[in-house]
N, C-alpha and C positions, 0 to 999 in steps of 0.2 A: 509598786515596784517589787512583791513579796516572788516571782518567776524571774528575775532577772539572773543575768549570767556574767560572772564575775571574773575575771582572769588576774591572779598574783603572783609576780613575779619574787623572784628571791624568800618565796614562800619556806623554806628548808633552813631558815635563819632565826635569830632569836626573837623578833617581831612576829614574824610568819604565824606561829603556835598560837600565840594569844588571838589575834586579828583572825584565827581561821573559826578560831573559837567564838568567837563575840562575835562572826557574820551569819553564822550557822545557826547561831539564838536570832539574830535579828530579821534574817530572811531563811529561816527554814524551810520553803521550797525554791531555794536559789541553788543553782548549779554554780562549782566552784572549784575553779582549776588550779593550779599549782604548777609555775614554770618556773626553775630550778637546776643550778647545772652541779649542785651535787655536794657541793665543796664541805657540807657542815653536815650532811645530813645524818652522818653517824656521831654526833656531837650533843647526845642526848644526855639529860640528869634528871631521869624517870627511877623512882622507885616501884617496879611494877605497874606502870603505866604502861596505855596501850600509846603507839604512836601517833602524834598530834594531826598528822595529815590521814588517819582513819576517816576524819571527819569533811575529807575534802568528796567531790565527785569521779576527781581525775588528777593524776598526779604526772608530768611532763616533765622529763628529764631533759634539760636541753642550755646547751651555753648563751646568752643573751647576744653573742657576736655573731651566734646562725641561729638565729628564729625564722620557722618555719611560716609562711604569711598566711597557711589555709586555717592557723591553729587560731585567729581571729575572727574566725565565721561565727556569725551569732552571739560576739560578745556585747554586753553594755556596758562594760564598765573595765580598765586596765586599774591596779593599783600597782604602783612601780616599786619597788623593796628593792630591787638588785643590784648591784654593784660593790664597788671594795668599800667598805662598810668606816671606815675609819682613819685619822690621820697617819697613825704607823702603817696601818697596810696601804694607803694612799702614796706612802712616801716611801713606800719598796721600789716601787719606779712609776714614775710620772707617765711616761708614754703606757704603762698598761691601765692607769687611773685615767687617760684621757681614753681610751682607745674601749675599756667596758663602761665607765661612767656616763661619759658624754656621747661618741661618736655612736657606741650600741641602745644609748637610751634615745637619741635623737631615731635613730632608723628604726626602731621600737615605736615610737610614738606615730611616724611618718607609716606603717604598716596599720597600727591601729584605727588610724584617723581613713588611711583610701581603701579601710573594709566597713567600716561605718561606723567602727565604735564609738558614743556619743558621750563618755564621760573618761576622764584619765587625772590618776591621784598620782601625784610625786611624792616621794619621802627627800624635801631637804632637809635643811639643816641650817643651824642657826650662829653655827660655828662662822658662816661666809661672813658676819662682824667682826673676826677675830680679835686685835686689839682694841677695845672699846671704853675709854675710860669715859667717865662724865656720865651725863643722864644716860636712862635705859633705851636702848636702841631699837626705831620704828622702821618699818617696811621704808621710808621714805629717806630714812636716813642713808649717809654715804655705806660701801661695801668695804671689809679690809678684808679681803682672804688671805689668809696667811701659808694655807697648807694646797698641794695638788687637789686631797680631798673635797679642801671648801668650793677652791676656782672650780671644778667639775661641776660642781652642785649651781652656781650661781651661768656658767655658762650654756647647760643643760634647760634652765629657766628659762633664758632669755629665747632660746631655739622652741621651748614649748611656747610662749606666748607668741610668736609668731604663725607658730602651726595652729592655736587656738581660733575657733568661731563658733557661731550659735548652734551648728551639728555636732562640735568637739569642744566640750567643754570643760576646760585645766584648771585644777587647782595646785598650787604648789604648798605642800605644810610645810614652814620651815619650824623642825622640831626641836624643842630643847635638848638634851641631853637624854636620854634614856635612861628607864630603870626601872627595878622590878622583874619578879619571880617570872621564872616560864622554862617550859623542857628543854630549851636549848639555851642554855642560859652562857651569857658571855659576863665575862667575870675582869673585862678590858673596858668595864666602865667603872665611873667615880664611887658611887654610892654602891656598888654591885661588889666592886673590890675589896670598901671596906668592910661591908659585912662578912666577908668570906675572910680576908684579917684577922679579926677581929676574932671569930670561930678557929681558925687552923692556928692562928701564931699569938694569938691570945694579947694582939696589939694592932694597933692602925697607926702607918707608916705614912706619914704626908710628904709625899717628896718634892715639892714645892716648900714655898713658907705658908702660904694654907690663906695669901690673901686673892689670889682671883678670881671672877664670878664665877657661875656654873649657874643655867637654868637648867632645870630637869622638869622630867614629864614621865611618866608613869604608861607602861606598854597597853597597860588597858586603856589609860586617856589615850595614845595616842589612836587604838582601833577606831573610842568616839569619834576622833577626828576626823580620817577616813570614809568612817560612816557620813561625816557630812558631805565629806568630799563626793561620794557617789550619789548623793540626795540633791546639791545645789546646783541650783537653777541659777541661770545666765545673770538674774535681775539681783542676786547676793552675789557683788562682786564684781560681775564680768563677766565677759569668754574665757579667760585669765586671772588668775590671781593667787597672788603670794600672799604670803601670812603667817606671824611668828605664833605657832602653834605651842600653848602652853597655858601656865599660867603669872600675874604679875608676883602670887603670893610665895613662887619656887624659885624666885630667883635667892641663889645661897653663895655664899663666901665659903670656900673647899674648908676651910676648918671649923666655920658651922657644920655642915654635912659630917665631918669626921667627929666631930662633939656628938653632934645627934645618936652618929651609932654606938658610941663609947659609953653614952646613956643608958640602952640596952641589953649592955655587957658588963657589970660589976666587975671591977678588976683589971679590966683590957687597959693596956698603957697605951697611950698617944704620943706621940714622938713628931715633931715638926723639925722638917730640914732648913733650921733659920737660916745658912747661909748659899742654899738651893740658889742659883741665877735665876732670873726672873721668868716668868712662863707671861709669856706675851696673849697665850689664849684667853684672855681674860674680859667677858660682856655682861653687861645685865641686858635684858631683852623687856622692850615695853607688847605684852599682848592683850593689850586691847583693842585692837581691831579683828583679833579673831572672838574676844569676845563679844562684841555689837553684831558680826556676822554670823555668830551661831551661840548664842545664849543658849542651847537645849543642848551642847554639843561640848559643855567646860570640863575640863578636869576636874574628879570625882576624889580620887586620891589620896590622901595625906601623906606627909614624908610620915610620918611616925607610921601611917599602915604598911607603907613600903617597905620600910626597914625590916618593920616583921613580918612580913611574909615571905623576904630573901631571909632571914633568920631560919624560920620554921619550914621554908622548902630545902633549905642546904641542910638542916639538923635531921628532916625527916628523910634525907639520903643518906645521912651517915656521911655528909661530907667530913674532911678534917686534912686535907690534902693538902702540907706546910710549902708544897710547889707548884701552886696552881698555876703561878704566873707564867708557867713551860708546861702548860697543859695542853689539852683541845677544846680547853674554856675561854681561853685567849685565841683571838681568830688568826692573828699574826701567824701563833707559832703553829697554828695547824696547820696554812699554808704551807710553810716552809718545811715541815714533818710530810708532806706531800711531794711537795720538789723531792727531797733525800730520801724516800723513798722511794722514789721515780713513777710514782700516778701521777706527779703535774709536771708538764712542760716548764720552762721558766717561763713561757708566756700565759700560764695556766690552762693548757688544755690538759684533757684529760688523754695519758698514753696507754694505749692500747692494749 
């Protein structure tokens, strides 16, 4: 498979970088496209870095709600990355969460599948447990979505296994939580947040009371995973299949996570909002069945290497930014710096 041709969507995000990275090492004469409508791509934390999409073949500007069908000629492989990336941006408005989530990932997948391409990765998520108290939750157990974001993600699945058979064959990762260094680094996740806290305010702020779960996974684990997803065969799985992509030993309680990085940082205060209302988000995740299906393919990662290497890529920027939280490291407030500035429609297209 070292010639094959690879098409990534929402390539211009903060997975994008690492995964263009790690496909480029693993099939270095693979041709690799990059389709993207734009939204982050100036949302860089390069210290003299060259651009992470240097290392693409072709880079495609284009919103996922008009994809072009000829732009599928010769692909083997979709990996899906695009859409509103999160619960707060999910929950700006529902009908635009359903309308690029679902309805553009569906007609996405349906162009891939009647130009022949024979392999397609989802990036879910594992958020679609939402409330999940008791054992750690399996592929087989009940769904709670709680956000526009999750329902997208689980009703997207159900439309790909449908479309799925032995010429198109779907995998869906449902990812733990993200984390870990990269040039476009979003600073709207748990472990990402607090080390960037922790560095600008010389404290990590739990704005919960610090007990609900959080799986995390590491952006380079998740390229591994990807990687499998492009590699497996009908007979690991199915035409179809879902699978909580991660690991069982990251699953963490948000005020472990917040300890961990306070470990790092001599001095940094920790601050828990004990009388915070309850965050209902709260799952442990059993993956074990992604690990049976791809034992070469596990999370490499450790929380402690993660830690520091968001440590040492924000220091080695000279971060120290006491308001990131209204930056363009947070994807929410980009958008909306976009709208007010009049480049995005409120529907997010891009104006003229």
């Amino acid at each position: 498979m070292s010639n094959i041709k690879i098409l990534i969507t929402g390539n211009l995000g903060y997975i994008g970088p690492e995964l263009i990275d790690y496909l480029r090492k693993a099939y270095p004469k693979s041709y690799l496209i990059g389709l993207d409508a734009g939204f982050f791509a100036h949302c860089l934390l390069t210290n003299g870095q060259r651009v992470p999409e240097i290392k693409l073949d072709e880079q495609i500007y284009q919103d996922l709600r008009r994809i072009d069908e000829q732009i599928f000629e010769g692909i083997d492989a979709v990996v899906h990355l695009a859409g509103l990336s999160n619960d707060p941006m999910g929950s700006m408005s529902e009908g635009l969460t359903e309308s690029i989530n679902l309805l553009a990932s569906i007609s996405l997948a349906e162009k891939a599948k009647k130009a022949g391409v024979r392999r397609f990765i989802f990036a879910s998520s594992c958020s679609i447990y939402g409330e999940a108290d008791g054992v750690p939750k399996s592929e087989s157990d009940e769904l709670n979505p709680l956000t526009a974001y999750a329902k997208s993600k689980i009703n997207f699945e159900g439309a790909l296994k449908n479309l799925a058979d032995t010429n198109f064959v779907a995998t869906a990762l449902r990812f733990a939580t993200a984390c870990g260094m990269s040039p476009r680094l979003r600073l709207d996740l748990v472990l990402n947040d607090f080390v960037a806290s922790a560095i600008s305010n010389k404290k990590i702020e739990i704005l919960s009371d610090g007990t609900p779960w959080r799986p995390l996974i590491h952006i380079r684990d998740m390229a591994r995973a990807i990687d499998w997803g492009i590699c497996r065969e009908a007979v690991d799985g199915g035409n179809f299949v879902a699978v909580n992509t991660g690991s069982n030993e990251w699953n963490y309680q948000v005020i472990d996570l917040a300890q961990s990085v306070a470990d790092e940082f001599p001095g940094v205060e920790l601050i828990i909002n004990s009388n915070a209302t309850k965050d209902n988000r709260s799952y442990k995740v059993n993956f074990s069945k992604f690990k049976n299906l791809a034992p070469d393919y596990q999370p490499l990662v450790t929380l402690k290497e993660a830690i520091f290497e968001i440590k040492e890529g924000l220091l080695k920027n000279q971060f120290s930014n006491e308001t990131f939280r209204s930056s363009n490291l947070i994807r929410l407030f980009t958008l909306r710096n976009l709208i007010a500035n009049n480049q995005l429609d409120n529907n997010l297209y891009w104006i003229p």
